[in-house]
N, C-alpha and C positions, 0 to 999 in steps of 0.2 A: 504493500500500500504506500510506501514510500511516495511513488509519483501523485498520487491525491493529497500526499503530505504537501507536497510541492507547489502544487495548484494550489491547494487551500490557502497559504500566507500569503500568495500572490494576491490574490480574490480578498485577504481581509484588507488590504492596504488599498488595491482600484475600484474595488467594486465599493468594502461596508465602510473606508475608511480608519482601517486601524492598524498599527504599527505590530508589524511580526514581532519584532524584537522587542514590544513593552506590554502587547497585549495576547492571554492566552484564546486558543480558537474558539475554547468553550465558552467566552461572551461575544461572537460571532451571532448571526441570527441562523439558528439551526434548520431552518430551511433550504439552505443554498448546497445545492446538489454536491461541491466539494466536502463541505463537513460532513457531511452521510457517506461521503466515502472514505474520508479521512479517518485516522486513529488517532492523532498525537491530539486530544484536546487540554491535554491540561499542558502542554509546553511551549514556550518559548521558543522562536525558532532557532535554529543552531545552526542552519546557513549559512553560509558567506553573501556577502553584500552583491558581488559579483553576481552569483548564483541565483539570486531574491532577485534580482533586476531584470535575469532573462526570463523567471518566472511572472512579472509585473508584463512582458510583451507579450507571453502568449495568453494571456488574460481575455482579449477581445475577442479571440477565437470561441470560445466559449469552452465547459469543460473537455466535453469530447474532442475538441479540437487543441484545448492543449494539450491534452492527453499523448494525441496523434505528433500533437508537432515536437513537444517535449521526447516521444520513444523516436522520432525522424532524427533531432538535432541530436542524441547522445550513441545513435546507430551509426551516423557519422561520424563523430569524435571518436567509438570504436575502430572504428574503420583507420581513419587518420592516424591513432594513435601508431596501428600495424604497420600502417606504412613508413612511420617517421625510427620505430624499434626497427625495420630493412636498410632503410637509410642509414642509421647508425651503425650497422652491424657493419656495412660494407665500409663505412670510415675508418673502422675499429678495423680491420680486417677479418672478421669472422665471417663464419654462415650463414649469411641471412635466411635459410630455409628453417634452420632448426631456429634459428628466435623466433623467428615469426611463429612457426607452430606452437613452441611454450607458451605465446602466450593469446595465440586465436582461437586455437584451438582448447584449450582450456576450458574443463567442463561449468565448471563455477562462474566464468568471463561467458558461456557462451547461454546458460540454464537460468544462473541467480543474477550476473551482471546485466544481459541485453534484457532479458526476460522481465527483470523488477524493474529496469529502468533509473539506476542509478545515477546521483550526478560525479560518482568518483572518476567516472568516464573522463568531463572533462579535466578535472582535475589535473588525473595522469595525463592526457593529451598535452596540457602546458608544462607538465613538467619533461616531458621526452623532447617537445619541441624548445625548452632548455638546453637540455643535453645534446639535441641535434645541432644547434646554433653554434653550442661550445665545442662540439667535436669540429663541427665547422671552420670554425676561426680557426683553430688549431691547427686544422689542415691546410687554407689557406696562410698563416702563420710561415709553416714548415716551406711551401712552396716558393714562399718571398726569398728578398733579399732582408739579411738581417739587418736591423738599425742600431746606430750607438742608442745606449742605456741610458735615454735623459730621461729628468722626472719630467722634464714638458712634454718627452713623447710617448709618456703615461697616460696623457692626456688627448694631444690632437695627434693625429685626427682620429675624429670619432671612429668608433668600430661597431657598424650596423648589429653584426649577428650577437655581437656580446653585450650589448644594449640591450637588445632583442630579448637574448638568453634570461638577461639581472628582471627585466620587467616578468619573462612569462615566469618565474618563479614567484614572484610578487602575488601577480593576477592567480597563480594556481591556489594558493593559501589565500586568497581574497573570494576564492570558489570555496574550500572546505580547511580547514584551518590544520588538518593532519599536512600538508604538504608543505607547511611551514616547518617541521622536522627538519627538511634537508637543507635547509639553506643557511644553516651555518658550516654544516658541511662544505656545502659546495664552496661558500667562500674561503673557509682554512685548504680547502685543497689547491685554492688557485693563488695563495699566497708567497709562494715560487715565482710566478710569473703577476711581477705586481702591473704590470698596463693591462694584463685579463681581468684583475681586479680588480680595477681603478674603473675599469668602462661597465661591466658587470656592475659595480656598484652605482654608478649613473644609471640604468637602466633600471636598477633596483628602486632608487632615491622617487624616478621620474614617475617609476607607477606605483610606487605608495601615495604621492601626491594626489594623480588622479586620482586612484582608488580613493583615499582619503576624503577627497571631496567631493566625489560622486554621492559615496556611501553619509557625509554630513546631508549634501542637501535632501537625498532621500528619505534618510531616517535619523536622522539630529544626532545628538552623539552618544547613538544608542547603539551596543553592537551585537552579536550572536550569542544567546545562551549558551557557552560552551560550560560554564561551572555545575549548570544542572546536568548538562547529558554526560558530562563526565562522571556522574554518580549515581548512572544506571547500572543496571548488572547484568549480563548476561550469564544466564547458569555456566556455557561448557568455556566462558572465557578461565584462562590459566589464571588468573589471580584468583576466579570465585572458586576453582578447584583447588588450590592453593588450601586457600580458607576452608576448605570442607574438609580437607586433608592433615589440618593441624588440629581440629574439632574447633576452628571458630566459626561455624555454620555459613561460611560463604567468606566471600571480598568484605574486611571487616575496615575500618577509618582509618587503623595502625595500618594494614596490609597496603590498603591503597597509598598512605605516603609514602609507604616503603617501594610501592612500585614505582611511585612516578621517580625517587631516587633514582632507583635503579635505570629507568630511561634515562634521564639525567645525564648518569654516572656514564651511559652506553654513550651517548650520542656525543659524548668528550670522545669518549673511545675513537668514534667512528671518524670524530674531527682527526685526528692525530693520524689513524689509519690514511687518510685520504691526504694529509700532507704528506706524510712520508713514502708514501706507494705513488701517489700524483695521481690517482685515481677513487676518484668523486664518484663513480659511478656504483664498483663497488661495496664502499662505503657507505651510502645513500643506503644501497640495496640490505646493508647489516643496520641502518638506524632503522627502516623500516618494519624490518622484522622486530626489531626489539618493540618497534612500535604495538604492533599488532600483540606481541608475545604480552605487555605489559598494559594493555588497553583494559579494564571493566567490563565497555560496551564492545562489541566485537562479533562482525558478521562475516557469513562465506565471502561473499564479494570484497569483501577489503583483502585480501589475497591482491587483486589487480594492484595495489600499492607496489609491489615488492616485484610482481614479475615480468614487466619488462626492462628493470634493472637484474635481477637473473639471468636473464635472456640474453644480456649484454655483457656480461662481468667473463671473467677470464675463470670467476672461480667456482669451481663445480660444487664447494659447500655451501655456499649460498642457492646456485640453483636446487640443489638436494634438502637445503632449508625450505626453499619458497616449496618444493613437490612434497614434505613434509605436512606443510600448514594448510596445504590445500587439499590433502590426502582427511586431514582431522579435519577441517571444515565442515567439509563435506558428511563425514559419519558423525559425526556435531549435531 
């Protein structure tokens, strides 16, 4: 039901006039055909701003019609996504047949992900089209001629794809707020090469800005529920088994600080990883997994997080991590 979750906040902000992120759907007026399809009524939306704004356009369509157009636009972000995991593969020099199958062919990406209609779709979509941009530059990087090492030519001239790269990581986490995990990553990894990080970070700076300002004048300086959905549970998540395991009958308030440490604690890790190997990608692909591994709330589909950085990585325990998590998912 996720996708009538979708509609629904859209519809309480165009249609009844009231703010996702300050108001719950259950003082909506209960007749409007999204709430009867909807579930989440007692929560705040946990959205990205992003995300809530392209749900505000297909609004006029009416439900069925955002329906249709919401499963059109994230059937194509699937799609896009595969094609941009080929593109990298052949940058990287690998197989593009085998990434692409890990991660299209994916029963969870092709049953729970197109199926439900998730928006982690786009998500990952901005985040590959990241890493495609940075493998990019790098490639055409390597092809130049090299230049002296000023700090002014850290700066000019601009460098389109790594602009590109700093914004779609921005706009990715401005869609659902897990893909903000990587992006201290990806910066400690490009701390080697500081004009990748100097331009990356303008591209970053540029669409926090937008972002910033879109999302004030839409919804004032009010942002995503994320403290409440962060203290949902899902039974077969690894912390509430955790918790059923030490007799404290689930993910208990101790347990959950102690994970989000532990993420913490990881995603340092993963920083260091990625400077010292020069590979963010990865990296990325072990903060993910810790992601998921230490999450509460935790569904099949969040699998896609992890596996077109799998897909892509040189390292076979990581792929054997991601066929792991999605192997429990699924009997989950």
């Amino acid at each position: 039901r996720s996708v009538f979750n979708y509609i629904n906040y859209g519809r309480m902000e165009l249609v009844h006039h009231l703010n996702p992120y300050t108001t719950i759907p259950i003082s909506e007026p209960h007749d409007d055909p999204s709430f009867i399809l909807s579930n989440w009524h007692e929560l705040l939306s946990p959205y990205g701003p992003m995300f809530t704004l392209l749900t505000f356009v297909v609004v006029p369509l009416g439900v069925a019609g955002s329906f249709w157009a919401l499963k059109g636009i994230l059937a194509v972000a699937s799609l896009a996504t595969i094609f941009l995991v080929w593109k990298c593969a052949r940058l990287l020099g690998r197989d593009p047949l085998s990434a692409v199958v890990l991660v299209g062919l994916n029963p969870i990406v092709l049953a729970w992900g197109l199926g439900g209609e998730h928006n982690d779709f786009l998500m990952v979509l901005l985040i590959m089209l990241g890493f495609y941009l940075l493998l990019l530059a790098c490639a055409r990087a390597a092809a130049s001629e090299p230049r002296p090492a000023r700090a002014r030519g850290w700066l000019l001239p601009l460098s389109a794809p790594e602009i590109g790269a700093g914004a779609a990581f921005v706009v990715a986490t401005a869609i659902k707020a897990s893909g903000g995990v990587l992006i201290p990553v990806v910066l400690v990894g490009l701390l080697r090469a500081p004009r990748a990080l100097i331009q990356v970070l303008l591209g970053m700076l540029a669409a926090g800005a937008v972002v910033g300002a879109v999302s004030l004048l839409a919804f004032g300086l009010h942002i995503p529920d994320l403290s409440t959905q962060s203290r949902l549970v899902t039974s077969e998540s690894v912390p509430n088994l955790i918790g059923l395991a030490v007799g404290a009958g689930g993910e208990s308030e101790v347990l959950h600080d102690l994970m989000s440490g532990v993420l913490i604690a990881s995603v340092l890790g993963c920083c260091w990883l990625a400077w010292r190997r020069r590979d963010s990608i990865t990296a990325s692909g072990w903060a993910s997994v810790t992601l998921l591994v230490t999450l509460s709330w935790v569904l099949p589909w969040y699998v896609l997080w992890v596996l077109p950085l799998a897909a892509l990585s040189g390292s076979r325990r990581l792929r054997t991590a991601a066929l792991v998590l999605g192997a429990y998912l699924i009997v989950a």
